[in-house]
N, CA, C and O atoms as a printed pandas DataFrame, in Angstrom:
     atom_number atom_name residue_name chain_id  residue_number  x_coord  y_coord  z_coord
0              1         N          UNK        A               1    0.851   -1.171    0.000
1              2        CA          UNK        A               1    0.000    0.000    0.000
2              3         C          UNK        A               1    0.896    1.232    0.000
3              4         O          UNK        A               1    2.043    1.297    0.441
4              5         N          UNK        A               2    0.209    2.153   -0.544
5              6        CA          UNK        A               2    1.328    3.003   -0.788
6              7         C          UNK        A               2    0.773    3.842    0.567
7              8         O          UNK        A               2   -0.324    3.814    1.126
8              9         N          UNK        A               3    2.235    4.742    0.906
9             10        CA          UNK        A               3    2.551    5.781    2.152
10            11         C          UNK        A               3    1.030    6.414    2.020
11            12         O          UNK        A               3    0.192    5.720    2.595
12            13         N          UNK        A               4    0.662    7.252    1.562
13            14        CA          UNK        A               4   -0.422    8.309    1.880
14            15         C          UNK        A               4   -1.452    7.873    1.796
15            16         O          UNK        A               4   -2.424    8.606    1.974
16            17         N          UNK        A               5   -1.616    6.455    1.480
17            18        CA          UNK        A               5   -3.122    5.953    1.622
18            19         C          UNK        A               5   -2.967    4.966    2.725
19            20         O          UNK        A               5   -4.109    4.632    3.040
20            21         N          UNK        A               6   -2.032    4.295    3.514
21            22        CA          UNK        A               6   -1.576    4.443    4.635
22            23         C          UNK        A               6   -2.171    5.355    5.662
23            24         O          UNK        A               6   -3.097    5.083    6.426
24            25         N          UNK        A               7   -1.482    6.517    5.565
25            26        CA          UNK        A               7   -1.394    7.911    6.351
26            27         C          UNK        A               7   -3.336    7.872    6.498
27            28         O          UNK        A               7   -3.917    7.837    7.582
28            29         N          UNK        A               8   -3.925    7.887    5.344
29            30        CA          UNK        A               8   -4.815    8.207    4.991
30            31         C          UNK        A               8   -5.718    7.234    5.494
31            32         O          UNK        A               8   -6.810    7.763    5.696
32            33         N          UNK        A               9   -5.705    5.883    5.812
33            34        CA          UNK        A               9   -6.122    5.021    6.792
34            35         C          UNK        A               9   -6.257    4.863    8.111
35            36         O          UNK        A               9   -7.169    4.388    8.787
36            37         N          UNK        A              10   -4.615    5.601    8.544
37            38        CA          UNK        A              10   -4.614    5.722   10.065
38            39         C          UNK        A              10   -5.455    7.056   10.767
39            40         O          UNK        A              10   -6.054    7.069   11.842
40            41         N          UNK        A              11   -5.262    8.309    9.648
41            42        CA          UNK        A              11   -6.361    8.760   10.143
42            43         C          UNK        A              11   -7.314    8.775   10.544
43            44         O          UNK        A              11   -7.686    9.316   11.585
44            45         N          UNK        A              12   -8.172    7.914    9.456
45            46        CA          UNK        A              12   -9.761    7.300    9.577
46            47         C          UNK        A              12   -9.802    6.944   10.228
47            48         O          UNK        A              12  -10.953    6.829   10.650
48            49         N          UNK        A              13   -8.552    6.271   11.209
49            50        CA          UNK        A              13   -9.402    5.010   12.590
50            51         C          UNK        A              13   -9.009    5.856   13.745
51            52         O          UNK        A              13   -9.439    5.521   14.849
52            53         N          UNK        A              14   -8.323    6.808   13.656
53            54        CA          UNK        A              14   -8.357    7.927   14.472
54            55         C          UNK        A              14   -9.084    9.148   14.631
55            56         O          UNK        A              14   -8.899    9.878   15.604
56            57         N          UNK        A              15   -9.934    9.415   13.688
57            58        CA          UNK        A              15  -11.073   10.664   13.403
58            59         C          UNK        A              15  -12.038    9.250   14.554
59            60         O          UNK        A              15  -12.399    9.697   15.642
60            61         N          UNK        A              16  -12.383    7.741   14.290
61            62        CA          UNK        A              16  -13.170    7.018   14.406
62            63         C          UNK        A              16  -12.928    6.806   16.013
63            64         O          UNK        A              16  -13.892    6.554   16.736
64            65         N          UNK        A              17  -12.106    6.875   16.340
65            66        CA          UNK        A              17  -12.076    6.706   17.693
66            67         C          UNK        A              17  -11.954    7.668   18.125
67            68         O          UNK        A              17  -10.987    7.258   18.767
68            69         N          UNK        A              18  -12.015    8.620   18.404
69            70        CA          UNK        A              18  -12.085   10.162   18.715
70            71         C          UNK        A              18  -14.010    9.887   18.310
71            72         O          UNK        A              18  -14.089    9.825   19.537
72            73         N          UNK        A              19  -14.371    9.837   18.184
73            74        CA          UNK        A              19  -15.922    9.876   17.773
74            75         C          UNK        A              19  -16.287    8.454   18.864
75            76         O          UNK        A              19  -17.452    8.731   19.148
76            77         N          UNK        A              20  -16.103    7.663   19.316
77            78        CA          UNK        A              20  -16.393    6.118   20.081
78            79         C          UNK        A              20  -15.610    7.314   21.674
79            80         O          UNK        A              20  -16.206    7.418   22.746
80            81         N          UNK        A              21  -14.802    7.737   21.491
81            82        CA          UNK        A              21  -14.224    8.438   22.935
82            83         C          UNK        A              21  -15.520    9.721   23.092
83            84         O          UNK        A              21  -15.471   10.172   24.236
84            85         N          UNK        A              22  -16.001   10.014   22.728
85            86        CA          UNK        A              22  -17.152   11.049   22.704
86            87         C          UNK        A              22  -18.262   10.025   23.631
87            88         O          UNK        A              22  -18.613    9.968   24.809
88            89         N          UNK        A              23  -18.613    9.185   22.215
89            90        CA          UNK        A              23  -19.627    8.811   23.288
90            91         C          UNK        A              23  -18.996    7.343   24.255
91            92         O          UNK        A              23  -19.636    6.353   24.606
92            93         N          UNK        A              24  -18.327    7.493   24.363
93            94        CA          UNK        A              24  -17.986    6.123   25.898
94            95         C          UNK        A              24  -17.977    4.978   25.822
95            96         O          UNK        A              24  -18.021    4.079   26.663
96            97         N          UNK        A              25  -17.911    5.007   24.620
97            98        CA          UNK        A              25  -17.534    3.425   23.678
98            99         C          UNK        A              25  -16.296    2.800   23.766
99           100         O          UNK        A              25  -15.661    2.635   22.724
100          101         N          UNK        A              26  -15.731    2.330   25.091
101          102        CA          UNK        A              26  -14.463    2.296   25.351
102          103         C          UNK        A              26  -13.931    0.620   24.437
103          104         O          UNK        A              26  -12.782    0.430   24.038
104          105         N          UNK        A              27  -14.831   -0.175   24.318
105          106        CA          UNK        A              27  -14.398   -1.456   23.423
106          107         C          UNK        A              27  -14.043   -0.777   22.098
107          108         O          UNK        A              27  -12.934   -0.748   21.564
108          109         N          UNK        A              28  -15.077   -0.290   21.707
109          110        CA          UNK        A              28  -14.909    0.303   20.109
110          111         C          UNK        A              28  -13.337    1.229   19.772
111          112         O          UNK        A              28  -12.570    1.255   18.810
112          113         N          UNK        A              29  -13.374    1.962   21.191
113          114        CA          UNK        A              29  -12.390    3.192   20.831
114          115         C          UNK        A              29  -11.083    2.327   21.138
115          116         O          UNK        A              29  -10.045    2.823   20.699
116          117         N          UNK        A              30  -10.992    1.406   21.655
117          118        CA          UNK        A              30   -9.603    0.053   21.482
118          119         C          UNK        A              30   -9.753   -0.107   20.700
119          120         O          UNK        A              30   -8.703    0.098   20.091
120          121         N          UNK        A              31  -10.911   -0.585   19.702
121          122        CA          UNK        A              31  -10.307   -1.600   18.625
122          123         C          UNK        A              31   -9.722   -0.659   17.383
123          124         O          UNK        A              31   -9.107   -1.142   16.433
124          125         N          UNK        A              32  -10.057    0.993   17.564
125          126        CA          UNK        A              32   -9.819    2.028   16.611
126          127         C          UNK        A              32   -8.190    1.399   16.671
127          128         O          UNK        A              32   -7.524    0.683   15.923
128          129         N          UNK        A              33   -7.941    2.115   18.047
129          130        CA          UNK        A              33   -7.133    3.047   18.398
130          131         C          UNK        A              33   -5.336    1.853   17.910
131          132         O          UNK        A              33   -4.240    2.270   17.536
132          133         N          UNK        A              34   -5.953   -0.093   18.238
133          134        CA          UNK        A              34   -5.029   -1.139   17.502
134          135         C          UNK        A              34   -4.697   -0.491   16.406
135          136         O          UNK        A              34   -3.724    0.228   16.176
136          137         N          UNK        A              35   -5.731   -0.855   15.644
137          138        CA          UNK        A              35   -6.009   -0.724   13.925
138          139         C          UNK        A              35   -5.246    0.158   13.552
139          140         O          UNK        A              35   -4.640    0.068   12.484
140          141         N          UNK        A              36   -5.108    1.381   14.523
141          142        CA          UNK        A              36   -4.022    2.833   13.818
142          143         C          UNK        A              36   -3.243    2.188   14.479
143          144         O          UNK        A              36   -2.622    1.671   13.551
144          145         N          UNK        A              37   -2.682    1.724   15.563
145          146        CA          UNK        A              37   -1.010    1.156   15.770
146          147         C          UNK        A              37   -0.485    0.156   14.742
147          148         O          UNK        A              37    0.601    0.199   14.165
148          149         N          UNK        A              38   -1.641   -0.929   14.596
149          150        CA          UNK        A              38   -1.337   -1.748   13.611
150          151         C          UNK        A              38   -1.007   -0.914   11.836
151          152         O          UNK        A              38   -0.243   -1.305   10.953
152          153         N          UNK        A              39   -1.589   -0.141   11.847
153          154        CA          UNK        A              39   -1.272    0.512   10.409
154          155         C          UNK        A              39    0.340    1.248   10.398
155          156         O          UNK        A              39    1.208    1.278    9.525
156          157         N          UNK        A              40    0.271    1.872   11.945
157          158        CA          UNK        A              40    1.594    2.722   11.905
158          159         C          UNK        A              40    3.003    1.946   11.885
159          160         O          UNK        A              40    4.106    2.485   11.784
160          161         N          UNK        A              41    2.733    0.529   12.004
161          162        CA          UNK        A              41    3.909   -0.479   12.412
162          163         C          UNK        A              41    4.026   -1.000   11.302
163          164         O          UNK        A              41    5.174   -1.421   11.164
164          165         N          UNK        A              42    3.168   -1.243   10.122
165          166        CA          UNK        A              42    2.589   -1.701    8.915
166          167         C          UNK        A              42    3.503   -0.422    8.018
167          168         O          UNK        A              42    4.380   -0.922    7.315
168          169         N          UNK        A              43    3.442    0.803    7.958
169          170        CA          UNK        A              43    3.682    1.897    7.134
170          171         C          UNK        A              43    5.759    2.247    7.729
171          172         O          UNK        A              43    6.685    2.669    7.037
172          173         N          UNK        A              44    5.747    1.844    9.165
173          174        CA          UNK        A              44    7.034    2.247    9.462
174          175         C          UNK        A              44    8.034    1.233    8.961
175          176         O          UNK        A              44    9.187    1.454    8.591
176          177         N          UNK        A              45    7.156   -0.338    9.035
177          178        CA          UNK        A              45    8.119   -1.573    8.322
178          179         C          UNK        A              45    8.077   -1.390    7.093
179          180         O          UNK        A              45    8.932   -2.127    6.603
180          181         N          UNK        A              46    7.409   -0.651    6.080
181          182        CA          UNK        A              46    7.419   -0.291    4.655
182          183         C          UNK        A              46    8.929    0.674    4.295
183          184         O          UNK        A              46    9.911    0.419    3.598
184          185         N          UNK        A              47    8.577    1.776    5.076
185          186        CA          UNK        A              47    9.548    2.648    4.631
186          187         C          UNK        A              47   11.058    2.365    5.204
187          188         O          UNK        A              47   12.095    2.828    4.730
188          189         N          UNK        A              48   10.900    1.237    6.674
189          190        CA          UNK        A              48   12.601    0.776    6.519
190          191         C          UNK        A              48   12.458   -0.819    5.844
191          192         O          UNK        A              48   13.536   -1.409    5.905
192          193         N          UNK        A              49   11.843   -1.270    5.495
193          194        CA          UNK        A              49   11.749   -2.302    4.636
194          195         C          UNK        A              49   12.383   -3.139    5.212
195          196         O          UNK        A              49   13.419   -3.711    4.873
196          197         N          UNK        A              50   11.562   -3.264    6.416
197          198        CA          UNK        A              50   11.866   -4.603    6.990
198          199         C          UNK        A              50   11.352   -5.926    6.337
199          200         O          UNK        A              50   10.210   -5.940    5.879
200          201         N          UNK        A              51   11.946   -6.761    6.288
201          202        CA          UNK        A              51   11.404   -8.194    5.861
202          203         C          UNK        A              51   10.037   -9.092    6.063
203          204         O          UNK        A              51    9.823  -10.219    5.617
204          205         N          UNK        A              52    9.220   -8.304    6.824
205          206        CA          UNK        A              52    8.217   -8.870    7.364
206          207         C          UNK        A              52    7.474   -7.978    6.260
207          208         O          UNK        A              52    6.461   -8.665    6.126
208          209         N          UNK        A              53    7.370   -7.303    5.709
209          210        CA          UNK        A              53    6.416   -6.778    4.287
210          211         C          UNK        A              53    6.715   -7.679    3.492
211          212         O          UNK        A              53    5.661   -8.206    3.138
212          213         N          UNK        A              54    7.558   -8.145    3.018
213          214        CA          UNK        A              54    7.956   -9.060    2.032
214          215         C          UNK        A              54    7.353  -10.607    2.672
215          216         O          UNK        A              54    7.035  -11.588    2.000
216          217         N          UNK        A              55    7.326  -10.514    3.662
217          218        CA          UNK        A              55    6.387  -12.125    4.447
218          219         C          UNK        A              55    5.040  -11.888    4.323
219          220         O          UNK        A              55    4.270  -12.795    4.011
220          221         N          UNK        A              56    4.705  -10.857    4.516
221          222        CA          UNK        A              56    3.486  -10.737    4.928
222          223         C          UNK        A              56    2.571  -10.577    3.291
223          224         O          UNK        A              56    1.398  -10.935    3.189
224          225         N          UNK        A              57    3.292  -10.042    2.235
225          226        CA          UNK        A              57    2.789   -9.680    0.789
226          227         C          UNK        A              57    3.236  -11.716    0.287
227          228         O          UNK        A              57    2.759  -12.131   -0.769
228          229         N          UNK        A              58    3.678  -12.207    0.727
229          230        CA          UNK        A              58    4.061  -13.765    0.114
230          231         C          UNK        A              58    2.613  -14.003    1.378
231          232         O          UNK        A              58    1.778  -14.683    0.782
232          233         N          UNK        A              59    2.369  -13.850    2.065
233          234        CA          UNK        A              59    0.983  -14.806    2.726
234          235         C          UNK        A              59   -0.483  -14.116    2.759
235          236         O          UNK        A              59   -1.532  -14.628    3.150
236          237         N          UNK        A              60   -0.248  -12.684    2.190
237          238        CA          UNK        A              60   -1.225  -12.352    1.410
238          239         C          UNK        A              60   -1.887  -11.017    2.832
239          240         O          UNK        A              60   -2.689  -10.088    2.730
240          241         N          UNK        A              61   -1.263  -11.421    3.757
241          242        CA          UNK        A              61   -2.040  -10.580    5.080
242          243         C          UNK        A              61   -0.827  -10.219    6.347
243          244         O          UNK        A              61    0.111  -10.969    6.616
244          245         N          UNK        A              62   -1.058   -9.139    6.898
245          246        CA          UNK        A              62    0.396   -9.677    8.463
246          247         C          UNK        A              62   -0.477  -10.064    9.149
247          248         O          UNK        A              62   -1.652   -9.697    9.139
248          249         N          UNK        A              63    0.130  -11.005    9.942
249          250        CA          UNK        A              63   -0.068  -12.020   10.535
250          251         C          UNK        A              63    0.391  -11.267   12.109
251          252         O          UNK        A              63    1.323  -10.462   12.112
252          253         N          UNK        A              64   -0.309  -11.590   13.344
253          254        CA          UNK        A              64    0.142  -11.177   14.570
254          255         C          UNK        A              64    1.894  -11.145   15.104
255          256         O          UNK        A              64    2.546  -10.415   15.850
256          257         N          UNK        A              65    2.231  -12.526   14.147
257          258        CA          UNK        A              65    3.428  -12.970   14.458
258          259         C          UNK        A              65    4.564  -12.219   14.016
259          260         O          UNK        A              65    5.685  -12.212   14.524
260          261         N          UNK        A              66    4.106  -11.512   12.893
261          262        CA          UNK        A              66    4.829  -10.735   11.783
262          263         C          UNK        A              66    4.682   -9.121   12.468
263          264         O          UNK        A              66    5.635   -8.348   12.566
264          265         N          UNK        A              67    3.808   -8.933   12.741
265          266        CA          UNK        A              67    3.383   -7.495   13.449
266          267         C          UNK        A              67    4.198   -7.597   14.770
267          268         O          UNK        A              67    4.711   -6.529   15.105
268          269         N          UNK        A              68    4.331   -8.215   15.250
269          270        CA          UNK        A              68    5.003   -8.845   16.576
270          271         C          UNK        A              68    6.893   -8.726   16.418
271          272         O          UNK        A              68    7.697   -8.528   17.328
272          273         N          UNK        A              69    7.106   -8.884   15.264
273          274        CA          UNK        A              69    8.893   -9.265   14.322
274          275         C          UNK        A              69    9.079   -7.659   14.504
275          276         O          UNK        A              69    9.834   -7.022   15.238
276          277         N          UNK        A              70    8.131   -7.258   13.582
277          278        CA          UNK        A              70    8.329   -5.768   13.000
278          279         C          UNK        A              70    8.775   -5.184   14.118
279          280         O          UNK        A              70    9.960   -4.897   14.288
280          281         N          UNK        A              71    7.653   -4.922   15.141
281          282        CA          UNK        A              71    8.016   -4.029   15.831
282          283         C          UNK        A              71    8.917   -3.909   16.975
283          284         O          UNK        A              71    9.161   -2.908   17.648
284          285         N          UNK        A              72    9.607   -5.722   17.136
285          286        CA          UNK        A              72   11.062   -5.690   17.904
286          287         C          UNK        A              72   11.739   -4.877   17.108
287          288         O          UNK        A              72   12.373   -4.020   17.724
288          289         N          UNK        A              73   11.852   -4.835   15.628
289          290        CA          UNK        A              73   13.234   -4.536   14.808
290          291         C          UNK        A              73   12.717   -3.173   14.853
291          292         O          UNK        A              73   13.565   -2.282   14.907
292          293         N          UNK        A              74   11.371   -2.811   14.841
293          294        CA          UNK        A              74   11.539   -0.985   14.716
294          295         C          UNK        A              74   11.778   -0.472   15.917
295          296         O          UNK        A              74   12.497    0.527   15.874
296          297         N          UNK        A              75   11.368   -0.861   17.162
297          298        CA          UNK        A              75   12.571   -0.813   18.376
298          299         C          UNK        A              75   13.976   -1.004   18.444
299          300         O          UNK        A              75   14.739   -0.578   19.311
300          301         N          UNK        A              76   14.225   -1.646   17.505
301          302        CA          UNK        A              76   15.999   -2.023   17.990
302          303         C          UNK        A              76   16.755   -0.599   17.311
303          304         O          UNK        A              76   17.661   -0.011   17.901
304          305         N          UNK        A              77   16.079   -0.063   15.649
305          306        CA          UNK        A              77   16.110    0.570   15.050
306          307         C          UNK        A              77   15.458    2.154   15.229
307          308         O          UNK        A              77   16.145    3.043   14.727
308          309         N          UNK        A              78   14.315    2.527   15.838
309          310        CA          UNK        A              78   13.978    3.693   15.998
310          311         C          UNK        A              78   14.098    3.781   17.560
311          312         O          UNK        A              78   14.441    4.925   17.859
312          313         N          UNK        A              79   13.982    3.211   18.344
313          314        CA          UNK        A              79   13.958    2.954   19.693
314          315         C          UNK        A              79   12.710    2.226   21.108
315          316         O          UNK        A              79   12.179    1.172   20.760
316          317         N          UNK        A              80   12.503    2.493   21.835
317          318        CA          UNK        A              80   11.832    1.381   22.947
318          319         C          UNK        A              80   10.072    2.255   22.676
319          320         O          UNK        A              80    9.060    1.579   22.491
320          321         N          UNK        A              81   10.058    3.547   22.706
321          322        CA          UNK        A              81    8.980    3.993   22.474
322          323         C          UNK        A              81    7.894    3.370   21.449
323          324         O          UNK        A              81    6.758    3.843   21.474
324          325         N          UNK        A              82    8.259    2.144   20.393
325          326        CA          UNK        A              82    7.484    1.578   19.698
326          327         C          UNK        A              82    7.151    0.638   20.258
327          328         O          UNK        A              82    5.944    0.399   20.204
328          329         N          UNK        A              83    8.001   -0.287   21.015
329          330        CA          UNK        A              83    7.726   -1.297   21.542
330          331         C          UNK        A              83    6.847   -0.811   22.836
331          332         O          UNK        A              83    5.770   -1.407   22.812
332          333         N          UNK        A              84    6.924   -0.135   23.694
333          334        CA          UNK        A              84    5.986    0.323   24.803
334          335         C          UNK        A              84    4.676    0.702   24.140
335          336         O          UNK        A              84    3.564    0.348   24.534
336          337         N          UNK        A              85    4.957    1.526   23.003
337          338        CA          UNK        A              85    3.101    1.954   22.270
338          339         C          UNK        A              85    2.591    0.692   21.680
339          340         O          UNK        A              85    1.417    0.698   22.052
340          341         N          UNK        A              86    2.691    0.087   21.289
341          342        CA          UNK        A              86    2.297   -1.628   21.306
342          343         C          UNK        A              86    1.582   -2.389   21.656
343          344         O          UNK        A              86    0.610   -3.066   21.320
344          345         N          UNK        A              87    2.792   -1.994   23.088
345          346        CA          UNK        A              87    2.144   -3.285   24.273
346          347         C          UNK        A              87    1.013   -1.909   24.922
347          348         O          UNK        A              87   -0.180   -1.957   25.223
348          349         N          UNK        A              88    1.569   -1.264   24.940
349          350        CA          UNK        A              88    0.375   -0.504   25.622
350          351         C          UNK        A              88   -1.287   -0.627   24.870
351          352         O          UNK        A              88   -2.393   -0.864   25.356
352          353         N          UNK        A              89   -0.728   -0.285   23.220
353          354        CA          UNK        A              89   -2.490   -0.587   22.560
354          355         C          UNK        A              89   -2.849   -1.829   22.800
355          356         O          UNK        A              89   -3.949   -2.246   23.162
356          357         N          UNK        A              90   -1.496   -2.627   22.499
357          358        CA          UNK        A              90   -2.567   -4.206   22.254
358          359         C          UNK        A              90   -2.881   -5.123   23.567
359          360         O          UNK        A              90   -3.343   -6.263   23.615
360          361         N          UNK        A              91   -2.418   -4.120   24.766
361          362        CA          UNK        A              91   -3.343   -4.528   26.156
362          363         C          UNK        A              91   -4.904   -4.336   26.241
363          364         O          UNK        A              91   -5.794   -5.116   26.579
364          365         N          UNK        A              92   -4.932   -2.678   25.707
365          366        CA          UNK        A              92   -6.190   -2.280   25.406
366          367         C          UNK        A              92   -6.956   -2.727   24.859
367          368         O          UNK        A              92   -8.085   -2.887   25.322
368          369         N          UNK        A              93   -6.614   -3.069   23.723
369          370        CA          UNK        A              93   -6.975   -3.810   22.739
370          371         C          UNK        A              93   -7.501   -5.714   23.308
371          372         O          UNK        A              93   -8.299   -6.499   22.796
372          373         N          UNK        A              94   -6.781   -5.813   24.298
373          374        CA          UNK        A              94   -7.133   -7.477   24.566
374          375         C          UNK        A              94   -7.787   -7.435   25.764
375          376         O          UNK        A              94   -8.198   -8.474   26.280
């Protein structure tokens, strides 16, 4: 997928949960709020081209396990703040 329709995705689930945080939809406004982490970990393994795009375009989808790869290596590489926003959504999220 290309960068700005990306960008242009994570927005949407962030305009969308910002609208579920209004009205007190706290399940809904988790499952936004994944969906934009999952996109931002999705768009950051694109542009350093980590290997897990290339796994994930050979199995047609990322896979938890693959979303899970990425974002050790975009921690090791951008630093711990990815790995903490993560675990922090996908607590929320579970």
């Amino acid at each position: 997928m290309a960068a700005s329709k990306r960008v242009q995705f994570i927005s949407h689930f962030l305009s969308r949960l910002r609208g579920y945080l209004v009205k007190g939809d706290t399940v809904q406004s988790s499952e936004k709020l994944y969906k934009a982490a999952e996109e931002c970990v999705k768009a950051l393994s694109e542009r350093l081209r980590l290997p897990e795009v290339k796994d994930a375009d050979e199995k047609g989808r990322w896979t938890v396990t693959l979303l899970e790869r990425a974002v050790r290596k975009l921690s090791d590489k951008i630093g711990i703040d990815v790995q903490l926003g993560w675990d922090a959504t996908n607590h929320l999220h579970v």
